[in-house]
Biotite code that builds the C-alpha atoms (Angstrom):
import biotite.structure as struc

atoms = struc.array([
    struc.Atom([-0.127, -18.452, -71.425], chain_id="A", res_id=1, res_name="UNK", atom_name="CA", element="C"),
    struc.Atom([1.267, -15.106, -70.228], chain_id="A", res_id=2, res_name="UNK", atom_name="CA", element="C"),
    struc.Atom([-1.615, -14.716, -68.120], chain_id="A", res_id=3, res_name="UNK", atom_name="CA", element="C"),
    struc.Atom([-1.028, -18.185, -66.233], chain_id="A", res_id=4, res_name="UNK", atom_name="CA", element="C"),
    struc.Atom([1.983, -17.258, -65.581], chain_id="A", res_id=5, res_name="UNK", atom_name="CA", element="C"),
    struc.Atom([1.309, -14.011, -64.694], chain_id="A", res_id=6, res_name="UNK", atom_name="CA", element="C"),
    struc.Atom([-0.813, -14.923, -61.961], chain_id="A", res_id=7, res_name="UNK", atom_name="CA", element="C"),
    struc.Atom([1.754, -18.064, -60.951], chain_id="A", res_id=8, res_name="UNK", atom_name="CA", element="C"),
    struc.Atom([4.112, -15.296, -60.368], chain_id="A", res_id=9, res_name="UNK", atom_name="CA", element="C"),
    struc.Atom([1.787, -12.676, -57.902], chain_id="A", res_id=10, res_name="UNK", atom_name="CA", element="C"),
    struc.Atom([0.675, -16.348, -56.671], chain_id="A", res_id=11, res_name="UNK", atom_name="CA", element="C"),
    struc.Atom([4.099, -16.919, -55.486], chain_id="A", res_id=12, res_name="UNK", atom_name="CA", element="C"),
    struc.Atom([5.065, -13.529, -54.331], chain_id="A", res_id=13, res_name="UNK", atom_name="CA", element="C"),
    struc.Atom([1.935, -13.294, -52.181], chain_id="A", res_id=14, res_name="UNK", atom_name="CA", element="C"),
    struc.Atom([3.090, -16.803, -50.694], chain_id="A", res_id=15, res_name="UNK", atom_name="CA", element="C"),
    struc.Atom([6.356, -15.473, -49.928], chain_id="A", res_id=16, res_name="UNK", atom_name="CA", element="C"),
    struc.Atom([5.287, -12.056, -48.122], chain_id="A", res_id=17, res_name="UNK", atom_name="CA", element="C"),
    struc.Atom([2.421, -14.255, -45.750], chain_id="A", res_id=18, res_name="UNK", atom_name="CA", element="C"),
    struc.Atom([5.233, -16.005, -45.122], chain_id="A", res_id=19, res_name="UNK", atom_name="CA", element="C"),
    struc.Atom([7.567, -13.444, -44.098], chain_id="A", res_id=20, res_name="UNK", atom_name="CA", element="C"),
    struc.Atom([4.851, -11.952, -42.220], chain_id="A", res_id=21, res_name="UNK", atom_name="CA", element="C"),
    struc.Atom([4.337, -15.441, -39.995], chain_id="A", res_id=22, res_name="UNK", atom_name="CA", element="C"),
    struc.Atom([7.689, -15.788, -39.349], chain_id="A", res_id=23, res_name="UNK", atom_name="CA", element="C"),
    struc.Atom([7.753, -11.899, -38.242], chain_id="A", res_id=24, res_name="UNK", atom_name="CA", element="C"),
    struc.Atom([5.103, -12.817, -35.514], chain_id="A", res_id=25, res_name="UNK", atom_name="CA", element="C"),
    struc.Atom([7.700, -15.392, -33.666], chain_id="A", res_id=26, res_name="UNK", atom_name="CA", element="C"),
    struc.Atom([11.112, -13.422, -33.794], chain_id="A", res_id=27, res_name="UNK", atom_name="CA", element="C"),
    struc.Atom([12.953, -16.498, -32.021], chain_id="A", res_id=28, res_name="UNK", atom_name="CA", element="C"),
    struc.Atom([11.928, -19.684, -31.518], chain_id="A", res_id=29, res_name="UNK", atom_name="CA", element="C"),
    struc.Atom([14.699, -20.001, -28.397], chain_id="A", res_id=30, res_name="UNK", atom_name="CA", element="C"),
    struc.Atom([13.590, -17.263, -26.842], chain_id="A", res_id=31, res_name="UNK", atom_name="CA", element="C"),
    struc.Atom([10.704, -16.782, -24.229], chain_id="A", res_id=32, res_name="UNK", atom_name="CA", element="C"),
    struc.Atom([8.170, -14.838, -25.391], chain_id="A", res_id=33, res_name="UNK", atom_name="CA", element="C"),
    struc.Atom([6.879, -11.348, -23.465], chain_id="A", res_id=34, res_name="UNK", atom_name="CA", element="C"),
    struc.Atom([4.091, -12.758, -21.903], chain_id="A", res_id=35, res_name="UNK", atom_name="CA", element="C"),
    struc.Atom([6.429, -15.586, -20.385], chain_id="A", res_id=36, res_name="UNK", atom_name="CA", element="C"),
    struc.Atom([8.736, -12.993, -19.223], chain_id="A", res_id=37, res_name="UNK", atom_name="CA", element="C"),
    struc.Atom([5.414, -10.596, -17.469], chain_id="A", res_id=38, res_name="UNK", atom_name="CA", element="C"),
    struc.Atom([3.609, -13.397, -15.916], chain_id="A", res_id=39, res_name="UNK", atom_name="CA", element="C"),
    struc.Atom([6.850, -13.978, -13.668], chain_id="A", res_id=40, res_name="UNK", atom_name="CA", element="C"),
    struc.Atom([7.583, -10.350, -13.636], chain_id="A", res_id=41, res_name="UNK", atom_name="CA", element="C"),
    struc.Atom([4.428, -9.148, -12.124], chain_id="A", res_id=42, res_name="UNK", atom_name="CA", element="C"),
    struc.Atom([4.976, -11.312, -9.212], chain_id="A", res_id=43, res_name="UNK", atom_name="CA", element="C"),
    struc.Atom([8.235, -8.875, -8.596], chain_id="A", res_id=44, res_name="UNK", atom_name="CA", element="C"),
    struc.Atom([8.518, -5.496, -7.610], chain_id="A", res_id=45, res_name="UNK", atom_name="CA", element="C"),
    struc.Atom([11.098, -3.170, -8.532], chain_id="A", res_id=46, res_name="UNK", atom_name="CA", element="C"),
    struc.Atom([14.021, -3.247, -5.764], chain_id="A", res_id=47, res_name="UNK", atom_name="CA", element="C"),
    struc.Atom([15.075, 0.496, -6.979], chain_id="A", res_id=48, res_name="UNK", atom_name="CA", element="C"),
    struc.Atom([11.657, 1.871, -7.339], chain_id="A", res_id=49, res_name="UNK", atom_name="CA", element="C"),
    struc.Atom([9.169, 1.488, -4.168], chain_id="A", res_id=50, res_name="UNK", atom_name="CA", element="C"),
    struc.Atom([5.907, -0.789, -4.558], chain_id="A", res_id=51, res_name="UNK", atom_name="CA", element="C"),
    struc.Atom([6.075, -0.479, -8.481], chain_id="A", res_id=52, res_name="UNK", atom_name="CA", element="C"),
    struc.Atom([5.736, -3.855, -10.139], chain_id="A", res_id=53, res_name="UNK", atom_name="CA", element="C"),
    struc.Atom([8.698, -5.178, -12.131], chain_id="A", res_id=54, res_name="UNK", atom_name="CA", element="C"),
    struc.Atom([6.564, -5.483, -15.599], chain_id="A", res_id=55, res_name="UNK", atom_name="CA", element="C"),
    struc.Atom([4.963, -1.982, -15.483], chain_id="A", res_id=56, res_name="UNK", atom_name="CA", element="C"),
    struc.Atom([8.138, -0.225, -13.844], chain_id="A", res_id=57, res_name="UNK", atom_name="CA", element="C"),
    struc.Atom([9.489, 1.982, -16.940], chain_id="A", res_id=58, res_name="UNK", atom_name="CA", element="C"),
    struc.Atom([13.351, 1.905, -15.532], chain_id="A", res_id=59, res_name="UNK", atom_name="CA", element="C"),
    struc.Atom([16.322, 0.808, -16.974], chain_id="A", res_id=60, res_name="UNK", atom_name="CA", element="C"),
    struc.Atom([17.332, -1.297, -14.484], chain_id="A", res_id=61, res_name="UNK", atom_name="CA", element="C"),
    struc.Atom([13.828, -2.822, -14.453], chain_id="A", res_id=62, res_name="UNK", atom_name="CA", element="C"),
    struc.Atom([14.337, -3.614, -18.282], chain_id="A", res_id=63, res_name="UNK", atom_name="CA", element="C"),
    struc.Atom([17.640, -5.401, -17.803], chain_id="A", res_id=64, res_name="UNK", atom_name="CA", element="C"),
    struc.Atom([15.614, -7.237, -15.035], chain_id="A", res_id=65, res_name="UNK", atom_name="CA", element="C"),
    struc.Atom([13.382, -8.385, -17.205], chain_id="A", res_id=66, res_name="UNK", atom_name="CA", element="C"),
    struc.Atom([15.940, -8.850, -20.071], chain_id="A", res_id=67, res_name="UNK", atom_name="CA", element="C"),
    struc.Atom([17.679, -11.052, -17.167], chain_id="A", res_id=68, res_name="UNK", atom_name="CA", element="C"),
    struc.Atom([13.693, -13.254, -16.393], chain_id="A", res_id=69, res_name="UNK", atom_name="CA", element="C"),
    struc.Atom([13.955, -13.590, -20.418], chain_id="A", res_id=70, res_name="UNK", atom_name="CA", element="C"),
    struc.Atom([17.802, -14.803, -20.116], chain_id="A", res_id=71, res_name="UNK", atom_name="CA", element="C"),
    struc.Atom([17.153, -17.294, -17.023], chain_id="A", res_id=72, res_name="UNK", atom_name="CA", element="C"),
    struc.Atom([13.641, -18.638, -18.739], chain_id="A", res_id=73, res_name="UNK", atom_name="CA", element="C"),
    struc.Atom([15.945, -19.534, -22.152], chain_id="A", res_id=74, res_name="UNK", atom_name="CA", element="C"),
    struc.Atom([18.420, -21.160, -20.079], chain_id="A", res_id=75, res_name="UNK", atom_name="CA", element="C"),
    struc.Atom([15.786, -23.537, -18.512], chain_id="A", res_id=76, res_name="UNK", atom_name="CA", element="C"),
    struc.Atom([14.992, -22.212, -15.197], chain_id="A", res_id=77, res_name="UNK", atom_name="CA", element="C"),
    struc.Atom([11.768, -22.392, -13.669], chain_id="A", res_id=78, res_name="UNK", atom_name="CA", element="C"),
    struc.Atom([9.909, -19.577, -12.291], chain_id="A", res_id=79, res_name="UNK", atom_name="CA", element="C"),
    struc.Atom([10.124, -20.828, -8.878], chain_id="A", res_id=80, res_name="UNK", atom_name="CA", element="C"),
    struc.Atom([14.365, -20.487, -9.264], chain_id="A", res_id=81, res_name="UNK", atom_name="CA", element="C"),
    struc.Atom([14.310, -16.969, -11.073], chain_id="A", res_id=82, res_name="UNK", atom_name="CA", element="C"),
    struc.Atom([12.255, -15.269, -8.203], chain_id="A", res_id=83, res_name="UNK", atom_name="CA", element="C"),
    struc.Atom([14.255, -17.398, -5.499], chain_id="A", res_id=84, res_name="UNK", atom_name="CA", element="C"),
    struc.Atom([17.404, -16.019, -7.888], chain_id="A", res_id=85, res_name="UNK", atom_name="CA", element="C"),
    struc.Atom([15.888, -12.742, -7.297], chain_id="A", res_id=86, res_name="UNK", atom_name="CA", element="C"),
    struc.Atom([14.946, -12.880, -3.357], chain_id="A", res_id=87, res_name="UNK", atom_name="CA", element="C"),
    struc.Atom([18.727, -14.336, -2.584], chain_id="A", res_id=88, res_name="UNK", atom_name="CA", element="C"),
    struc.Atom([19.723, -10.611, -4.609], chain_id="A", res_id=89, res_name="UNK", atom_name="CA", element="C"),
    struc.Atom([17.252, -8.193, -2.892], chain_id="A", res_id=90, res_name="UNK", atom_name="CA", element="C"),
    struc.Atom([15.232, -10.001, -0.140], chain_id="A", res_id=91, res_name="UNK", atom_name="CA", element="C"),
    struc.Atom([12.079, -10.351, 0.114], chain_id="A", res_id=92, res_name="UNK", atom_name="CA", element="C"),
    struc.Atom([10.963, -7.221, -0.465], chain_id="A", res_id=93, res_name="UNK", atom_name="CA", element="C"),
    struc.Atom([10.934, -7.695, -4.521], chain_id="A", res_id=94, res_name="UNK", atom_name="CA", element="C"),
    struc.Atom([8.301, -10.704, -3.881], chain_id="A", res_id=95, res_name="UNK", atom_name="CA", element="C"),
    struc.Atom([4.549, -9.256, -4.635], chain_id="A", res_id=96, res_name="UNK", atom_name="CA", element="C"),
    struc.Atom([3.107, -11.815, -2.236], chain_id="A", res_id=97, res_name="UNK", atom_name="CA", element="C"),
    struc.Atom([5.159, -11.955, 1.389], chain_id="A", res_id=98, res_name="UNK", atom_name="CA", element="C"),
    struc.Atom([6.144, -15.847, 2.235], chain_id="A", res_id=99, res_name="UNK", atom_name="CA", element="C"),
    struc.Atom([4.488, -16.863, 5.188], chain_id="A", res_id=100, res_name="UNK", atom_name="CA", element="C"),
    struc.Atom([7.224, -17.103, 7.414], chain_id="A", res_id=101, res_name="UNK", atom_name="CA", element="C"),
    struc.Atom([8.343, -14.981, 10.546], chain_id="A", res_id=102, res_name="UNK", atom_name="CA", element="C"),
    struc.Atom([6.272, -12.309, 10.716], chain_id="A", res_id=103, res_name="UNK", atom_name="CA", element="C"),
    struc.Atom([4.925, -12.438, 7.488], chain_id="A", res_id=104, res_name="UNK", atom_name="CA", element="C"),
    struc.Atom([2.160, -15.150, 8.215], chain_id="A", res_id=105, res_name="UNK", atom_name="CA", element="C"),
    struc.Atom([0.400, -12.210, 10.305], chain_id="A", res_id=106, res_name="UNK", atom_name="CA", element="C"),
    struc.Atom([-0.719, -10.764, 7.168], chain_id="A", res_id=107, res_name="UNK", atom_name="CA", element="C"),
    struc.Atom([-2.307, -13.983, 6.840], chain_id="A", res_id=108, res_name="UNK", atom_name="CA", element="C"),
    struc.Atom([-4.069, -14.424, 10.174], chain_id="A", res_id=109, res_name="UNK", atom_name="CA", element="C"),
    struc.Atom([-4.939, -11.131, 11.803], chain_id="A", res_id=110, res_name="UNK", atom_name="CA", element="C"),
    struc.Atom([-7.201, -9.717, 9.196], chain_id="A", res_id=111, res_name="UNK", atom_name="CA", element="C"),
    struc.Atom([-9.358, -12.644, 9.135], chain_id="A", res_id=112, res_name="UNK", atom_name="CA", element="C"),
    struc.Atom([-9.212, -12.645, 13.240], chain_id="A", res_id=113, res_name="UNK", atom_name="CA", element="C"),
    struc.Atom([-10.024, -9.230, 13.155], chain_id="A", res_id=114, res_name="UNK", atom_name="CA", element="C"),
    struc.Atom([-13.211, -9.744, 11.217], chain_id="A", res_id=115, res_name="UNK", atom_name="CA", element="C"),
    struc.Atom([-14.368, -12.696, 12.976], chain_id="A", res_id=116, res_name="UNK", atom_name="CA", element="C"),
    struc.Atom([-14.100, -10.316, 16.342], chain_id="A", res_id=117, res_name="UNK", atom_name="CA", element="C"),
    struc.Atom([-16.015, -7.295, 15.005], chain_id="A", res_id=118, res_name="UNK", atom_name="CA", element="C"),
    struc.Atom([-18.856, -9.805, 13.889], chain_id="A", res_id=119, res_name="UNK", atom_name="CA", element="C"),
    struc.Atom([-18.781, -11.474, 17.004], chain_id="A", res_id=120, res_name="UNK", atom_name="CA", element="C"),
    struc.Atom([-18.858, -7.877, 18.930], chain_id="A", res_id=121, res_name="UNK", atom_name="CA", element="C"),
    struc.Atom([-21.660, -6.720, 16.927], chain_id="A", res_id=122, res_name="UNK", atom_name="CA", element="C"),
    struc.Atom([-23.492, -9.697, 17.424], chain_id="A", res_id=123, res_name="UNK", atom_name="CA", element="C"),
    struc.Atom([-23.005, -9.445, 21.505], chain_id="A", res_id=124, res_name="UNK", atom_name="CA", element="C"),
    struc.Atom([-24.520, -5.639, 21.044], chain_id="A", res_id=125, res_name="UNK", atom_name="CA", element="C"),
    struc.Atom([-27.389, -6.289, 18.686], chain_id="A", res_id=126, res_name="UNK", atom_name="CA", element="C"),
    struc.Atom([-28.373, -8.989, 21.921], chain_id="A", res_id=127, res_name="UNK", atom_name="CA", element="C"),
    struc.Atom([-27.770, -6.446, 24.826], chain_id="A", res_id=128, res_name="UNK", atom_name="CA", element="C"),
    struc.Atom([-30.115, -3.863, 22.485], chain_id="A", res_id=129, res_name="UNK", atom_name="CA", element="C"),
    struc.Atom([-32.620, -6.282, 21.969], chain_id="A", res_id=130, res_name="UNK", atom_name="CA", element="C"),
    struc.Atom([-33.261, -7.081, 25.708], chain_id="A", res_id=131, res_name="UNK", atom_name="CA", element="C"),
    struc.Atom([-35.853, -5.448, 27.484], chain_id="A", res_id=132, res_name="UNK", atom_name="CA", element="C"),
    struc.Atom([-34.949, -3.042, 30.021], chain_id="A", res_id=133, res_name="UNK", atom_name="CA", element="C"),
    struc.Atom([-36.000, -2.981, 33.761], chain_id="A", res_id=134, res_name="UNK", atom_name="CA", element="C"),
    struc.Atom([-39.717, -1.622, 34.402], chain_id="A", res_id=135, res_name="UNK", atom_name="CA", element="C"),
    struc.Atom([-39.651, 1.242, 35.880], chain_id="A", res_id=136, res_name="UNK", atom_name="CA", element="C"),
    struc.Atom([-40.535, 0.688, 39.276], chain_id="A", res_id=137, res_name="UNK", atom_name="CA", element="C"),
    struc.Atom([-38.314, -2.327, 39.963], chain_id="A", res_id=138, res_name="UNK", atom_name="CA", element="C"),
    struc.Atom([-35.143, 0.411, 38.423], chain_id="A", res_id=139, res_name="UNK", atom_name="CA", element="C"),
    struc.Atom([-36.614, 3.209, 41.159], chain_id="A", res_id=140, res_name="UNK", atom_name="CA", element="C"),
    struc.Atom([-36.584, 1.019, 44.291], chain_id="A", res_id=141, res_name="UNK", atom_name="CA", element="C"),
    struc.Atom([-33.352, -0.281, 43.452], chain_id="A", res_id=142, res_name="UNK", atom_name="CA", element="C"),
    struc.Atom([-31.469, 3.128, 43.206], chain_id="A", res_id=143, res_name="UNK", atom_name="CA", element="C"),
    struc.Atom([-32.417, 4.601, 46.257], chain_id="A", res_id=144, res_name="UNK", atom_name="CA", element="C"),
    struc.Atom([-30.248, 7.126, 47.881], chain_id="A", res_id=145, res_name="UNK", atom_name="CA", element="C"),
    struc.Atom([-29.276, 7.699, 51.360], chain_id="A", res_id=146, res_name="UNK", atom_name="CA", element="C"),
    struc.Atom([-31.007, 10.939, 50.888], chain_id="A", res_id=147, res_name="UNK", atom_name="CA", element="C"),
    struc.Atom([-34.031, 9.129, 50.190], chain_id="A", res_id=148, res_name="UNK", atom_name="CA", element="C"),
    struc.Atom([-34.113, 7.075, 53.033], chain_id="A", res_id=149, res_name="UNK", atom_name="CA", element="C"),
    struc.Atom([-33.719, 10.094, 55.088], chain_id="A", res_id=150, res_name="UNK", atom_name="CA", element="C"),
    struc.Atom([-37.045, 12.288, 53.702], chain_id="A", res_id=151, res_name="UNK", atom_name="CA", element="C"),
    struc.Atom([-38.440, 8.811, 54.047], chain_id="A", res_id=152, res_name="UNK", atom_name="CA", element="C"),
    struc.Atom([-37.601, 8.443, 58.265], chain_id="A", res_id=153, res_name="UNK", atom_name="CA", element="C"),
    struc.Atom([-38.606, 12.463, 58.369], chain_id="A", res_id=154, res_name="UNK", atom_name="CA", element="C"),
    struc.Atom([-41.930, 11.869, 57.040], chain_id="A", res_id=155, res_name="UNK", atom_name="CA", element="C"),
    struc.Atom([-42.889, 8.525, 59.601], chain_id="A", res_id=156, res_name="UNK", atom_name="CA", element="C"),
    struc.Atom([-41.775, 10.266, 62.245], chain_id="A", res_id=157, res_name="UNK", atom_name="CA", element="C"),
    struc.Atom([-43.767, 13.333, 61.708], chain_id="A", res_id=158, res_name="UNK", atom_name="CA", element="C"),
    struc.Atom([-46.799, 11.449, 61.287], chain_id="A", res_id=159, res_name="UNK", atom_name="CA", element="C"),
    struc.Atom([-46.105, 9.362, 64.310], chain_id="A", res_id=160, res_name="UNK", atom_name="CA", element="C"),
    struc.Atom([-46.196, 13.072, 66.643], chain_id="A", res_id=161, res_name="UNK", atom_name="CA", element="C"),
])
């Protein structure tokens, strides 16, 4: 009987602690949890701290940023509002992606445009380099010079004497 109970007891105990060790896992149930609070913050960048993302930046003010994401996500807000919350504080310099807007959208459009001309350039040269050139005598006939002409009028007249 003392045995039974025995292991009822270290039955129970070891019931207890799992369970104390689940609940440990989820501190609040209100509360956003850190990957909730990084997905939105690596789409910020630290106003303070220059072209450092908000969930890497090791700051104080970037914590109390992100303790600010966690505080805005447990009062309901969407993402969309938080980083809207946070362009109408700093501009849109803390956004990781520009909005295309102004001169933003040539971000957008001139690298592509860019690309599409150099392959279109190279294309034109690797035609003009794969073209024959001139034979040889048609190129000598054509580029004549004056000089040339004049040897040529020396020599038929000597012969002519």
């Amino acid at each position: 009987m003392k045995k039974f109970l025995l292991i009822g007891l270290l039955t129970c105990l070891l019931a207890g602690l799992s369970t104390g060790l689940a609940l440990a896992q989820d501190p609040q149930p209100g509360l956003p949890s850190d990957d909730q609070v990084n997905a939105i913050a690596k789409q910020l960048y630290c106003p303070v701290c220059e072209n450092i993302p908000l969930d890497v930046c090791g700051t104080q003010a970037c914590a109390q940023w992100r303790e600010l994401i966690r505080e805005k996500l447990s009062q309901g807000w969407s993402e969309a509002q938080i980083k809207q919350y946070f362009v109408d504080q700093y501009g849109d310099r803390v956004l990781a992606t520009p909005p295309a807007r102004g001169l933003n959208w040539l971000v957008y459009v001139v690298p592509p445009l860019a690309i599409l001309l150099g392959a279109f350039m190279l294309y034109r040269a690797f035609r003009a380099w794969k073209q024959p050139a001139l034979p040889l005598a048609e190129s000598n006939s054509s580029l004549q010079s004056p000089a040339d002409e004049y040897v040529r009028r020396l020599e038929e007249e000597l012969r002519n004497r």
